[in-house]
N, C-alpha and C positions, 0 to 999 in steps of 0.2 A: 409647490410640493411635488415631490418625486415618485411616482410608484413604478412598482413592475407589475404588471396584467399576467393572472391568473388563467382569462379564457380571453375569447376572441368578443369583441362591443364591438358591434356597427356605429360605425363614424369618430370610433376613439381610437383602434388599435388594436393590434392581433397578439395573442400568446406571445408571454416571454417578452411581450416590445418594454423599455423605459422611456416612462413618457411625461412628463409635468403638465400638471392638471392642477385646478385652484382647490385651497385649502379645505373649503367646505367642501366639493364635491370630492375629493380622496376621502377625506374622514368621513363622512357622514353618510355618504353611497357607497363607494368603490369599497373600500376595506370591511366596513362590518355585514356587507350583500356576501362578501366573498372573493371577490371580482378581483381583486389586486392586494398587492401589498406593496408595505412602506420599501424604498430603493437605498435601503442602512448599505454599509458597505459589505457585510459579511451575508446580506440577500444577494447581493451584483454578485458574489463570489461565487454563493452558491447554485445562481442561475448559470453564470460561466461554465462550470464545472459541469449540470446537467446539460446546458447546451451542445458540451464538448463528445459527453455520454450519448446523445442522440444522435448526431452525425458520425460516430462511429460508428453504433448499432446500423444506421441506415447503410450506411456505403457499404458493410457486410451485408446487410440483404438483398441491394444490390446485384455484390459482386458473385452472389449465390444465384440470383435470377438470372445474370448473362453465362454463368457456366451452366446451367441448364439449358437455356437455350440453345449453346450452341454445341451441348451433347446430342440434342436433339435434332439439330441441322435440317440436312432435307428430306428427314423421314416422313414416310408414306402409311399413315393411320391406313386397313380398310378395314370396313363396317359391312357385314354382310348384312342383307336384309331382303322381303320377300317381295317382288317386282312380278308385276302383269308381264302381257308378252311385247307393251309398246315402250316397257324400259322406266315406268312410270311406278313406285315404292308403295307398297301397303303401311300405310304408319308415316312415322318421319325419322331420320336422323336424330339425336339429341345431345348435347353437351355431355351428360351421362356417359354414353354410348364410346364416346368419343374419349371421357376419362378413363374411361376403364380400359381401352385398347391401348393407350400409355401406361396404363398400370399393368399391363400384361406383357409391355415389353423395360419395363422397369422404371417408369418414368411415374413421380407423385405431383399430379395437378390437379387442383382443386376445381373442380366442375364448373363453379362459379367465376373462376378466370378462363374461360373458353366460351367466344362470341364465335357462332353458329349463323350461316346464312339459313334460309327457309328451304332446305332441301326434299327433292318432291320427284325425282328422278334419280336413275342409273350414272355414275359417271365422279368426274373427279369434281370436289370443293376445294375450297380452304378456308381454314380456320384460324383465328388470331390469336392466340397464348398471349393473354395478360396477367406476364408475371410479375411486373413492377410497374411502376407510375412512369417506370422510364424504359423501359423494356417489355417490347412487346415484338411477338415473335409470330410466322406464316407457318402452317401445317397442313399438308398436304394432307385429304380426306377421300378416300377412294373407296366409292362407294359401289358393290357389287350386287348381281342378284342371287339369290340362294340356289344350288341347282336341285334341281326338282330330281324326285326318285321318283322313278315308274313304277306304277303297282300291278 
């Protein structure tokens, strides 16, 4: 029996695969759980078809994550913040910190695609923009101390 898989089953097969499996275990598990459906000619079509749909949509978001990236090249993020006199940060840096200073100079990244080392001093990072599963990008993070006003 033929089906195509609905979701991913450990040790049968991933989304989308066509895969033949015995008659009882299609009918009687796979298809009325949800899991799969029967592999008729005009399901193969209309898997084809969404297959075709999906790797378009991706390669567009893609090719949206590398022109981002490389508008954004080897721009120099800094993050003022409130430093003792040995150069050492009150607080910390934060992913936040970091998206909003691309948002200030035009650039929209989701806070949650920006991997932050543990910064704890004065001085320069870097940051990695994770804007795709295949594109991931370096950002310079120049981190300064606030200058102090005399009272």
């Amino acid at each position: 029996m033929e089906i195509i898989l609905k979701t991913d089953i450990a040790g049968l097969g991933y989304k989308n695969d066509v895969l033949d499996v015995k008659p009882g275990y299609g009918r009687n598990y796979l298809i009325p759980q949800g899991y799969a459906v029967l592999a008729t000619e005009s399901n193969k079509k209309i898997l084809a078809e969404n297959m075709k749909q999906a790797a378009h949509k991706a390669e567009k978001i893609k090719t949206e994550a590398e022109e981002l990236a490389s508008s954004i090249g080897e721009m120099v993020v800094v993050i003022t913040m409130k430093a003792g006199e040995s150069g050492k940060i009150f607080g910390r840096v934060t992913n936040t910190q970091v998206s909003d200073a691309l948002a200030e100079k035009g650039y929209s990244v989701d806070r949650k695609k920006i991997a932050l080392a543990d910064i704890k001093n004065v001085g320069e990072y870097v940051a990695v923009l994770d804007l795709h599963k295949d594109v991931k990008h370096d950002l310079k993070v120049n981190v300064v101390a606030e200058a102090k006003a005399d009272a």
